[in-house]
Each structure stands twice: as structure tokens, then as C-alpha cells.
PyMOL Python script that loads the backbone (N, CA, C, O; Angstrom):
from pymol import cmd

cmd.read_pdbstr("""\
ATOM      1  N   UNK A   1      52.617 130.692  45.232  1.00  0.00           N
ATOM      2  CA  UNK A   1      53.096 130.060  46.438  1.00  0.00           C
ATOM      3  C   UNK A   1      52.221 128.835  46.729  1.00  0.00           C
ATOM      4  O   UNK A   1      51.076 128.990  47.153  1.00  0.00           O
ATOM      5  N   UNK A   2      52.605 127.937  46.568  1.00  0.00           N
ATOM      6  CA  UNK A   2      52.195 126.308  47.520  1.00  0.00           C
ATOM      7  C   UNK A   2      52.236 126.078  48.508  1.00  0.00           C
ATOM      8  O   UNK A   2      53.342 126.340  48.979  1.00  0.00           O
ATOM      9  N   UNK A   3      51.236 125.485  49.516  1.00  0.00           N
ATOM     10  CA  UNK A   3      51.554 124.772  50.823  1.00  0.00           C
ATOM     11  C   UNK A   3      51.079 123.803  50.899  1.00  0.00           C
ATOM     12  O   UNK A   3      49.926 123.733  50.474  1.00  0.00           O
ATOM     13  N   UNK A   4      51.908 122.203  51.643  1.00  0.00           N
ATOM     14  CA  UNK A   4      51.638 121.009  51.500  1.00  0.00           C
ATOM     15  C   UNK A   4      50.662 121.052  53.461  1.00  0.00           C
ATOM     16  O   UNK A   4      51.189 121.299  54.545  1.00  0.00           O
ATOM     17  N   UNK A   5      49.328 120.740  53.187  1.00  0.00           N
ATOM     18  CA  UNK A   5      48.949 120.752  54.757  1.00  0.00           C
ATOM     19  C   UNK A   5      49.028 119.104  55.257  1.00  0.00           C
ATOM     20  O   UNK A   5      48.535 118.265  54.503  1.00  0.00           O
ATOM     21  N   UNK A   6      49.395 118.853  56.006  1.00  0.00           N
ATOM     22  CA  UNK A   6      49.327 117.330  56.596  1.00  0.00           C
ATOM     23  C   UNK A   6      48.066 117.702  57.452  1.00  0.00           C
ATOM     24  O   UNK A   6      47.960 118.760  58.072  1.00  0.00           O
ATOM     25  N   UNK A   7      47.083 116.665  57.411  1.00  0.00           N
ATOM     26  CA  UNK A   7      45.688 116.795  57.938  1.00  0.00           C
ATOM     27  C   UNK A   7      44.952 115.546  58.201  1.00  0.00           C
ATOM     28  O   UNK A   7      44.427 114.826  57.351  1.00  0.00           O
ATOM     29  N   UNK A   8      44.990 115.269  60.223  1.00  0.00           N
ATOM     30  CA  UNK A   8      44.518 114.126  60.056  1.00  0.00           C
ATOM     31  C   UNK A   8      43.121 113.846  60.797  1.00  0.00           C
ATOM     32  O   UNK A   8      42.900 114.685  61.670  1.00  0.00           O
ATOM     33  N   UNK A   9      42.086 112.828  60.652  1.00  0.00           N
ATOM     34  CA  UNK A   9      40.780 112.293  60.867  1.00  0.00           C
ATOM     35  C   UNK A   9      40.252 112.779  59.556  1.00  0.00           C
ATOM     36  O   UNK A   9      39.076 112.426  59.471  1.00  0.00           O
ATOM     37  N   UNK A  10      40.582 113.352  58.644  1.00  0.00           N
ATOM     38  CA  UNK A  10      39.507 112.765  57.457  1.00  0.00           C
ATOM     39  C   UNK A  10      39.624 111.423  57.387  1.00  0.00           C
ATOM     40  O   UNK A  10      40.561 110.636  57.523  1.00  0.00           O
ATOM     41  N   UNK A  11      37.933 111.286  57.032  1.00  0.00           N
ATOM     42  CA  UNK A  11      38.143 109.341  56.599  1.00  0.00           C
ATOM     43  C   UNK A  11      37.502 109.061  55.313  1.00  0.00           C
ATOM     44  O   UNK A  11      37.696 107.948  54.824  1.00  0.00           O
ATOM     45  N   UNK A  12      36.655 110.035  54.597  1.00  0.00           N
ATOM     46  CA  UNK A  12      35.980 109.795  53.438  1.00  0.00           C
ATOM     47  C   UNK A  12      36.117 111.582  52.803  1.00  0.00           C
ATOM     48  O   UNK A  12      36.437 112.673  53.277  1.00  0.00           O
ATOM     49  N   UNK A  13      35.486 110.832  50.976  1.00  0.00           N
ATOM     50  CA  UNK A  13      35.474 111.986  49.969  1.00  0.00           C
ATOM     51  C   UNK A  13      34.322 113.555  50.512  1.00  0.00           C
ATOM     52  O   UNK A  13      34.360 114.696  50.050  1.00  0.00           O
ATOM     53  N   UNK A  14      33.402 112.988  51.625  1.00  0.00           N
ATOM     54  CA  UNK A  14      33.012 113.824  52.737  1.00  0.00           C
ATOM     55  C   UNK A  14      33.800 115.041  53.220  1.00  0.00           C
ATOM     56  O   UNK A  14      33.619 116.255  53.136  1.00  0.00           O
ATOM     57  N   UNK A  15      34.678 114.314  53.721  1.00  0.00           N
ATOM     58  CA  UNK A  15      35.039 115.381  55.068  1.00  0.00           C
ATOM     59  C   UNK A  15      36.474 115.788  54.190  1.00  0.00           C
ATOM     60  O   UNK A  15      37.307 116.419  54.840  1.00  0.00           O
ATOM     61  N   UNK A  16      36.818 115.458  52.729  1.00  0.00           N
ATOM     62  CA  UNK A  16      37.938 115.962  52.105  1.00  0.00           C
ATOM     63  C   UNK A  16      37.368 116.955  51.416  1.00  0.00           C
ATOM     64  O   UNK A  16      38.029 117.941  51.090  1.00  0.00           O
ATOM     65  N   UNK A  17      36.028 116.818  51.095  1.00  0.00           N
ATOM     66  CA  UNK A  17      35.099 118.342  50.369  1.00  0.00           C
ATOM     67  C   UNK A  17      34.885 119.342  51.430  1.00  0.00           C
ATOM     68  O   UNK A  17      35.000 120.554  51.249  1.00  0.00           O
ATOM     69  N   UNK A  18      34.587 118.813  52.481  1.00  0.00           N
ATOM     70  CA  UNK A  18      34.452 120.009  53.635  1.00  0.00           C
ATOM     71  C   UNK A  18      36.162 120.654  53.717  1.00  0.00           C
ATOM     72  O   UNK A  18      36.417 121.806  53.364  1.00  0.00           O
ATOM     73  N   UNK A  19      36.719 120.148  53.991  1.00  0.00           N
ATOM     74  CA  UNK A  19      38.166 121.075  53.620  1.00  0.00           C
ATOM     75  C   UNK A  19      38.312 121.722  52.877  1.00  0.00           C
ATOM     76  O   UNK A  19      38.726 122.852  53.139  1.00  0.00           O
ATOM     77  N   UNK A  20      38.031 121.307  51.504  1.00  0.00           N
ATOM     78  CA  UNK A  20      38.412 121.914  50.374  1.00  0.00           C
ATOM     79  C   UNK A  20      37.715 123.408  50.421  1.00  0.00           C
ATOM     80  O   UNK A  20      38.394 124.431  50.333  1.00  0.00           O
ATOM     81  N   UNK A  21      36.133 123.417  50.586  1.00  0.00           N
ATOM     82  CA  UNK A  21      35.181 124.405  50.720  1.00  0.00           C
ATOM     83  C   UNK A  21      35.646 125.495  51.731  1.00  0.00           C
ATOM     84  O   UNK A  21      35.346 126.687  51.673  1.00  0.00           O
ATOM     85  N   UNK A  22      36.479 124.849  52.727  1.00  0.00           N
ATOM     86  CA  UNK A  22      36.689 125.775  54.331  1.00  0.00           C
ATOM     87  C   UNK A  22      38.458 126.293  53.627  1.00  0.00           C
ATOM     88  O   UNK A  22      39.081 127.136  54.272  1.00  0.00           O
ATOM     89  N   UNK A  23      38.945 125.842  52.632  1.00  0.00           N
ATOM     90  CA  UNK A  23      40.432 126.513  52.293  1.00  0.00           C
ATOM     91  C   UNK A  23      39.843 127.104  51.282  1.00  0.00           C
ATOM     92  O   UNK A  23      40.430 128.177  51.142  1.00  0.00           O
ATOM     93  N   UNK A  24      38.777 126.979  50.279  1.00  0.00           N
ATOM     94  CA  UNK A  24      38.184 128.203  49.410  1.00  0.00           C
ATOM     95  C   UNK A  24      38.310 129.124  49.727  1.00  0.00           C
ATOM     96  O   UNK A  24      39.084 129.952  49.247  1.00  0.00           O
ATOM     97  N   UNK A  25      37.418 129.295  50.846  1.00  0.00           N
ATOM     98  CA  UNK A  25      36.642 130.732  51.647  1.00  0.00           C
ATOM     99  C   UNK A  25      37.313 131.787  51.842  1.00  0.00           C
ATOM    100  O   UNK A  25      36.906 132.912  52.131  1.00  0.00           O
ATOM    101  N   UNK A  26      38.936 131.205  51.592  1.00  0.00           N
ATOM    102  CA  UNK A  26      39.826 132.084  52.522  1.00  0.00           C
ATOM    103  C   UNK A  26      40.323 132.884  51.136  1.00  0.00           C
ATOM    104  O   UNK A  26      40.866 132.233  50.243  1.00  0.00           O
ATOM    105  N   UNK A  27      40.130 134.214  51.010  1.00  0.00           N
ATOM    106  CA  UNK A  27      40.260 135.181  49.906  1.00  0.00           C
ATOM    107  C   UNK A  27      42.072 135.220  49.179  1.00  0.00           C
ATOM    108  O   UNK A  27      42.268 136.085  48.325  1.00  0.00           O
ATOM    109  N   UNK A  28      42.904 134.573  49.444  1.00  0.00           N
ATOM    110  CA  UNK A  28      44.557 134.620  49.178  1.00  0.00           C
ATOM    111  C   UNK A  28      44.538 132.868  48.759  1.00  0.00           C
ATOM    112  O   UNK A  28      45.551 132.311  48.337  1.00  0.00           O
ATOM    113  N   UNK A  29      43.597 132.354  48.900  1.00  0.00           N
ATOM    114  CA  UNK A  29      43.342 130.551  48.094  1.00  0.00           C
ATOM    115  C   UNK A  29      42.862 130.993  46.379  1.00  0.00           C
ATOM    116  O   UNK A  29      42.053 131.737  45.825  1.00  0.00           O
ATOM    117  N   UNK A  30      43.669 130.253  46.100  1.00  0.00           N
ATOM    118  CA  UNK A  30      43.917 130.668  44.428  1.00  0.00           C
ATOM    119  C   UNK A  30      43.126 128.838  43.807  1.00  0.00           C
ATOM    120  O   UNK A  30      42.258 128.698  42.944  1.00  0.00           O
ATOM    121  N   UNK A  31      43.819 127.723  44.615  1.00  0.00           N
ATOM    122  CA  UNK A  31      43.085 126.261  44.087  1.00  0.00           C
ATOM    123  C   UNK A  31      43.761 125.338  45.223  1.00  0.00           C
ATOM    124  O   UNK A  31      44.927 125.524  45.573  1.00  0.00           O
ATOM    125  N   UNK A  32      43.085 124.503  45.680  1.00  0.00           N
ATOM    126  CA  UNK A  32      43.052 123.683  46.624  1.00  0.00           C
ATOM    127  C   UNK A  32      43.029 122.065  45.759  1.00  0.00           C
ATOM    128  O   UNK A  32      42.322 121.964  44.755  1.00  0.00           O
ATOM    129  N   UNK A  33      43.795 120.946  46.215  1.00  0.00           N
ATOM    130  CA  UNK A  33      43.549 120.072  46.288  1.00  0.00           C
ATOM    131  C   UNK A  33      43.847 118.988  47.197  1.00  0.00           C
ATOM    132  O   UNK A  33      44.999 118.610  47.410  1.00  0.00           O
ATOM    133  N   UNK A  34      42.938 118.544  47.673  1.00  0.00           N
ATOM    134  CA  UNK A  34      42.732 117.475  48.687  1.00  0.00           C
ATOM    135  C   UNK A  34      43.252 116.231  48.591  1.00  0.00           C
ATOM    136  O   UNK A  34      42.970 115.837  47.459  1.00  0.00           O
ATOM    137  N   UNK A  35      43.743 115.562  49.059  1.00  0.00           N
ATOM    138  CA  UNK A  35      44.239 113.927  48.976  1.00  0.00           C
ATOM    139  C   UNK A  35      43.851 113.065  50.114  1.00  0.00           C
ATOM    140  O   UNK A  35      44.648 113.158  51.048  1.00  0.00           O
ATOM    141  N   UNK A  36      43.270 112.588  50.232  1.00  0.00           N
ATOM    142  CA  UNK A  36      42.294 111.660  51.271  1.00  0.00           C
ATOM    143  C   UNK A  36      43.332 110.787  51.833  1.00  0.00           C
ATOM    144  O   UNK A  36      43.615 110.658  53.024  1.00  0.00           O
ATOM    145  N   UNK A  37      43.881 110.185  50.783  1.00  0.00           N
ATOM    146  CA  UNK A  37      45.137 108.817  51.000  1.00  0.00           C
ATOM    147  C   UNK A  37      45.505 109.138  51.613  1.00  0.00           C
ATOM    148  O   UNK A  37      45.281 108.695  52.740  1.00  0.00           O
ATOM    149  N   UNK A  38      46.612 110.449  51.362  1.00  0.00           N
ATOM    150  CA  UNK A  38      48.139 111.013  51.225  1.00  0.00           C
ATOM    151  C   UNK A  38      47.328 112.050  52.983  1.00  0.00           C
ATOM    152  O   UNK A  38      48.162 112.149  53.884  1.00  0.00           O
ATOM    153  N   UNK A  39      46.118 112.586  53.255  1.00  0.00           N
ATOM    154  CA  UNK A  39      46.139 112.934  54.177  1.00  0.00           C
ATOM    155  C   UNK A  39      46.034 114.313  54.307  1.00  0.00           C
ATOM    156  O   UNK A  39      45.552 114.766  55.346  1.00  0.00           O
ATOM    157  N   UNK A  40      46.573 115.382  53.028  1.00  0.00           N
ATOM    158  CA  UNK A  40      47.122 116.353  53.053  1.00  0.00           C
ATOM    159  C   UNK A  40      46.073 117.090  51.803  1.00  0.00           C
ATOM    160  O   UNK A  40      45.601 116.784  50.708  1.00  0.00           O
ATOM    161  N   UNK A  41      46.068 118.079  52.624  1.00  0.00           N
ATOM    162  CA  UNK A  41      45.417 119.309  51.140  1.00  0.00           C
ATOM    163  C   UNK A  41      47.103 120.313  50.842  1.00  0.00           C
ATOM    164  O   UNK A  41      48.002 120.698  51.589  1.00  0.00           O
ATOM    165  N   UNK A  42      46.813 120.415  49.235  1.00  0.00           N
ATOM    166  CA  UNK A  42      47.994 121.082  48.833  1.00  0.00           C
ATOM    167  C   UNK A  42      47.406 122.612  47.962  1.00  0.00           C
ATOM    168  O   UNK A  42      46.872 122.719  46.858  1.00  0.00           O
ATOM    169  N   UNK A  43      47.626 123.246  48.580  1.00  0.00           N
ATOM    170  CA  UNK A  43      46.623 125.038  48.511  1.00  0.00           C
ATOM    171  C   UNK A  43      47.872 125.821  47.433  1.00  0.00           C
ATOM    172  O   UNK A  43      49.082 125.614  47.533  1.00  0.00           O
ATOM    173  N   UNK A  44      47.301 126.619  46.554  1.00  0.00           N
ATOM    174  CA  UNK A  44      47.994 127.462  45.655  1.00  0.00           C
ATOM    175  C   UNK A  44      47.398 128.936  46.433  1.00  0.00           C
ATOM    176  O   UNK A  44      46.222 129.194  46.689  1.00  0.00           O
ATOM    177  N   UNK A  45      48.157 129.465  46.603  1.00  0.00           N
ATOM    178  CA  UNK A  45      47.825 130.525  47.291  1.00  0.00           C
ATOM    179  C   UNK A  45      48.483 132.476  46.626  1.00  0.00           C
ATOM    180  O   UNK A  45      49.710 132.576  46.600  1.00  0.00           O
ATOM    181  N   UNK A  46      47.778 133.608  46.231  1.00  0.00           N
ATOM    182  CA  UNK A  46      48.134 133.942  45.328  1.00  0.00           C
ATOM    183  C   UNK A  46      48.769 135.565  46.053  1.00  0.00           C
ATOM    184  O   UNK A  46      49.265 136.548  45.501  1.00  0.00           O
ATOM    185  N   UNK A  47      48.444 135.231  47.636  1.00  0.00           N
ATOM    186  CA  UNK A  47      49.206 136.322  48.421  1.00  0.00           C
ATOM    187  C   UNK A  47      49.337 135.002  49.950  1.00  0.00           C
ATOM    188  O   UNK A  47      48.638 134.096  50.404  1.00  0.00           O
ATOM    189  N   UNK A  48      50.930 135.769  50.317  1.00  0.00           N
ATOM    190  CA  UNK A  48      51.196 135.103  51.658  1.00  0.00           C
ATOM    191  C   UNK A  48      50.167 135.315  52.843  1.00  0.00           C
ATOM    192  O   UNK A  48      49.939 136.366  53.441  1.00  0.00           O
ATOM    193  N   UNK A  49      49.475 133.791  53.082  1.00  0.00           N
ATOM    194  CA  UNK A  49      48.882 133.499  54.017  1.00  0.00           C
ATOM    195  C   UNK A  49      49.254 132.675  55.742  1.00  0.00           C
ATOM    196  O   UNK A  49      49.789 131.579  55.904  1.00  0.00           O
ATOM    197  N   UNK A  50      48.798 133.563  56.746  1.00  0.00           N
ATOM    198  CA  UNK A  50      49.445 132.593  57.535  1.00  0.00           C
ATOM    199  C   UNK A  50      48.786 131.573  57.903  1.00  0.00           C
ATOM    200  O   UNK A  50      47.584 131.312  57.869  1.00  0.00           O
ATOM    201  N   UNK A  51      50.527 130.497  58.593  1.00  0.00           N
ATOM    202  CA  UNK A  51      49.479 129.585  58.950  1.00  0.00           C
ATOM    203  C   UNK A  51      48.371 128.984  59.938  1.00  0.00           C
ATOM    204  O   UNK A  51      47.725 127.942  60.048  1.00  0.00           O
ATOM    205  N   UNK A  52      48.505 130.200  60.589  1.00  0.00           N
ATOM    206  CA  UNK A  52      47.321 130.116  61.759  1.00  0.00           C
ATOM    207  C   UNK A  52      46.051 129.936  61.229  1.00  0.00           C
ATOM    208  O   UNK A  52      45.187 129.125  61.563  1.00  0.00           O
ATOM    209  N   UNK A  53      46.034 131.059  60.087  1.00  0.00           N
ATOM    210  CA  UNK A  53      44.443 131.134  59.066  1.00  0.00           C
ATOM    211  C   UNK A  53      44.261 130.040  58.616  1.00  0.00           C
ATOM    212  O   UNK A  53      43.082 129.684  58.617  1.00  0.00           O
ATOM    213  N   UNK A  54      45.189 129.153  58.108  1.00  0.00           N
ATOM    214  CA  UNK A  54      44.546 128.030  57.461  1.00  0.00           C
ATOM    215  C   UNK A  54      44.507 126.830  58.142  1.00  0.00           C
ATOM    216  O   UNK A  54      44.029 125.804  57.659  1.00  0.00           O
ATOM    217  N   UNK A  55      45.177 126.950  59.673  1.00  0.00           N
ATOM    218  CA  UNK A  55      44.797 125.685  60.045  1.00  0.00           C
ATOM    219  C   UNK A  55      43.750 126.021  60.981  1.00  0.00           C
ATOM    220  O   UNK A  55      43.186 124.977  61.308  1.00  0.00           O
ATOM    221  N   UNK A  56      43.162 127.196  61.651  1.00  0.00           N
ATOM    222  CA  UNK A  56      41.920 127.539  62.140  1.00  0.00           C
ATOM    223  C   UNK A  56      40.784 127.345  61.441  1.00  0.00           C
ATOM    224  O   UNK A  56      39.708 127.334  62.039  1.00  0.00           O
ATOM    225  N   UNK A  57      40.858 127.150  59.971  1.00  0.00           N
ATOM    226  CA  UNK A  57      39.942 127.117  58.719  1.00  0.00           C
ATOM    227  C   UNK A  57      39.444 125.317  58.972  1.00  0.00           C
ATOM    228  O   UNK A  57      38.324 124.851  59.179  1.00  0.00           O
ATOM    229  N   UNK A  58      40.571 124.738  58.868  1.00  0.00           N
ATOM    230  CA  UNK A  58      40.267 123.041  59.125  1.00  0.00           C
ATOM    231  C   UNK A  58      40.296 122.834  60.467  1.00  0.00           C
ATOM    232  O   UNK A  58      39.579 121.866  60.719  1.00  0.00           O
ATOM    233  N   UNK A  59      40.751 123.253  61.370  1.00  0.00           N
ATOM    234  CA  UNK A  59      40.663 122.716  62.931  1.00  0.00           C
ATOM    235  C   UNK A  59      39.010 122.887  63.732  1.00  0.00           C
ATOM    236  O   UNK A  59      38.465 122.418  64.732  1.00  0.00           O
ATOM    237  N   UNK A  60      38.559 124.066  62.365  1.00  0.00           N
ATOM    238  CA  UNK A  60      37.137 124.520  63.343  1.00  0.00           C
ATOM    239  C   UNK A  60      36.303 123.220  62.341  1.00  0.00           C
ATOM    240  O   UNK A  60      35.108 123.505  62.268  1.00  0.00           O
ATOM    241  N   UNK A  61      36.522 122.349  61.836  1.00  0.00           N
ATOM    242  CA  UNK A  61      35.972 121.489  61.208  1.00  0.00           C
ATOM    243  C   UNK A  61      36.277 120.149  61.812  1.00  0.00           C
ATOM    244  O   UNK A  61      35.668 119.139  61.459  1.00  0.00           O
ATOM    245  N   UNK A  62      37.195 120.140  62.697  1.00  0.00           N
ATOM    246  CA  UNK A  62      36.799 119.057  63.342  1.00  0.00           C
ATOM    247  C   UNK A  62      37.827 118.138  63.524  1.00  0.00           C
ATOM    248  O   UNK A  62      37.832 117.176  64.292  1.00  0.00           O
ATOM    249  N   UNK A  63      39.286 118.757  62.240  1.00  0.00           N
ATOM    250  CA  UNK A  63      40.158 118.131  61.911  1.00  0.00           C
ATOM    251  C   UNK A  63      41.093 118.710  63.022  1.00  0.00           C
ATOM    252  O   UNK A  63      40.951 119.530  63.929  1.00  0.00           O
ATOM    253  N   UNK A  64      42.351 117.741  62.448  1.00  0.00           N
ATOM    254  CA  UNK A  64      43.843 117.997  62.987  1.00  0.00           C
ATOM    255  C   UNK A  64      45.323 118.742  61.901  1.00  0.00           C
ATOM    256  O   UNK A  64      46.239 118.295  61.210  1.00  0.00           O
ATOM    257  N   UNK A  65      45.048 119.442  62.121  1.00  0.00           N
ATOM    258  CA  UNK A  65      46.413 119.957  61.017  1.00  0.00           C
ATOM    259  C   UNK A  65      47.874 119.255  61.978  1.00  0.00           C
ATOM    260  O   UNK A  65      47.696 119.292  63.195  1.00  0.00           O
ATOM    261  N   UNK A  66      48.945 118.781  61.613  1.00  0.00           N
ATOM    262  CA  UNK A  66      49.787 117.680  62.367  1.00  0.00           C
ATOM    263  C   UNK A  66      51.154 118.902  61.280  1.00  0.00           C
ATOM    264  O   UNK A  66      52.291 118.690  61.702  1.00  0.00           O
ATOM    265  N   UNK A  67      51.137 119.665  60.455  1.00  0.00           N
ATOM    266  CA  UNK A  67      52.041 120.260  59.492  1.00  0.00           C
ATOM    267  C   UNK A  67      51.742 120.698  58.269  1.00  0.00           C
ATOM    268  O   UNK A  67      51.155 120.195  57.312  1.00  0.00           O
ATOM    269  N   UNK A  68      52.375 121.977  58.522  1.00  0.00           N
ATOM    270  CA  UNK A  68      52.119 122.732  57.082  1.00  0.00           C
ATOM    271  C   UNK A  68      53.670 123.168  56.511  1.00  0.00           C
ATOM    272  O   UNK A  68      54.400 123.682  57.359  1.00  0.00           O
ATOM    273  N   UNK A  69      54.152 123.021  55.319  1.00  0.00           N
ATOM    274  CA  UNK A  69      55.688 122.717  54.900  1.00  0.00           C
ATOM    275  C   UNK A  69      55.245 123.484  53.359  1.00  0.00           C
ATOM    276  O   UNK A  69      56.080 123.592  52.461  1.00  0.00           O
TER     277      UNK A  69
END
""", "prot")
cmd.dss("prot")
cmd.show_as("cartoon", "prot")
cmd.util.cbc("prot")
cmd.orient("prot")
């Protein structure tokens, strides 16, 4: 299962590693990748996660989750 996160105030390869590390943590994250440009981390996930968990994961970081699709 894939989820595309729309995620905004990252501004550097910084605060796109702190995401990546904070969607690790979460035990049903199978591989994460981040897109700084595009805004959005896109998570492989290997049991259904909700999306409260993963946008509490980036929101306590400082960010904005704006959609998860």
C-alpha cells in the first residue's frame, strides 16, 4: 500500500530528513521517500496505517500535512 502525503514548510534537504526519520519510526512504514520540490513524502506501507498516525508523526515536527491521497 502507498500514500502520496502533501506536506508543507519544509524548505531544505534538513527538514525533508527529519520527515523521513519521523515516517520510519512508525512500525507499518516499509520505505519512505521525500520530495522537497514536489512537497510530498510518498510512504510504502506494509499494514494499513491511519492517517491520523502519520500526520501526527510530521505535524509534531513542525510541519503541515495539507493531504494524504
Amino acid at each position: 500500500m502507498k500514500k502520496t502525503i502533501k506536506i508543507e514548510g519544509m524548505s531544505c534537504e534538513h527538514c525533508a530528513k527529519k520527515v523521513e526519520l519521523a515516517l520510519k519510526s512508525i512500525a507499518e512504514v516499509k520505505k519512505v521517500k521525500v520530495q522537497l520540490k514536489k512537497k510530498e513524502a510518498i510512504v510504502t506501507l506494509d499494514a494499513s496505517v491511519d492517517n491520523q498516525v502519520l500526520t501526527s508523526a510530521i505535524e509534531s515536527l513542525g510541519y503541515q500535512v495539507t493531504e494524504i491521497l
